[in-house]
C-alpha positions in Angstrom: -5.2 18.9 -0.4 -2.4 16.7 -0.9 -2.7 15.0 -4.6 -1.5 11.3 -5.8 1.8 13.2 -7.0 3.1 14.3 -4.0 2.6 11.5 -1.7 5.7 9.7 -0.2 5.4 6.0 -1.5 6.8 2.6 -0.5 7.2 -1.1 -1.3 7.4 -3.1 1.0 11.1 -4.9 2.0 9.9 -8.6 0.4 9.0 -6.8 -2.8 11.3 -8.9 -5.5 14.7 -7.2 -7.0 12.5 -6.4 -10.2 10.2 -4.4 -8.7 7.6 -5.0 -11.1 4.7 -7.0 -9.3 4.7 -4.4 -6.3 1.9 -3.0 -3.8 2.7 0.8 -3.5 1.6 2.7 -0.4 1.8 6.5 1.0 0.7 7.3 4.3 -0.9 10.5 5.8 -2.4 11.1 9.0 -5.9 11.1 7.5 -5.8 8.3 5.0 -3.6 5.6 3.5 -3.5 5.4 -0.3 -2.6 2.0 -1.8 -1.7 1.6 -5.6 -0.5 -1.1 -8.0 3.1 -0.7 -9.3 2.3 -1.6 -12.5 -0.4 0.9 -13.2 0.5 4.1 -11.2 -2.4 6.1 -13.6 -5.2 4.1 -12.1 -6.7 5.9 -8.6 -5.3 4.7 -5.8 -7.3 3.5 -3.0 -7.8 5.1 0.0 -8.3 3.2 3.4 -8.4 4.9 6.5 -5.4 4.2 9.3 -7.5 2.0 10.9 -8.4 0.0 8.6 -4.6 -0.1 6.7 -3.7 -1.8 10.2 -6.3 -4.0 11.0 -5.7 -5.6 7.3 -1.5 -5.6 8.2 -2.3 -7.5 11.5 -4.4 -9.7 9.5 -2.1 -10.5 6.7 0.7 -10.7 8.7 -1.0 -13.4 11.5 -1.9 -15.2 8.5 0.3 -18.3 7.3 0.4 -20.2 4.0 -1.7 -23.1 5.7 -4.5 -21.1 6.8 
């Protein structure tokens, strides 16, 4: 089993130069784990594939106006 430690993680490219106020995220097969920069010690959650893209098709369709 793979823990929290070991993951692979990633901001994403519009994340600002301080890299403070961040969404963290590691991707496995199985599962996508998604964390808070600012508080790595809290338990990341964990979202299956399917879901992690249905929400980033969603936010990504979505426009300030909406």
């Amino acid at each position: 089993m793979t823990t929290v430690y070991e993951l692979s993680w990633f901001k994403s490219s519009y994340s600002g130069s301080e890299n403070d106020n961040c969404v963290e995220v590691a991707v496995r097969p199985e599962v996508v784990h998604v964390r808070d920069s600012k508080d790595k010690r809290i338990r990341p959650l964990a979202v299956t594939p399917t879901a992690w893209t249905a929400f980033t098709a969603l936010a990504a369709d979505s426009s300030p106006d909406d």
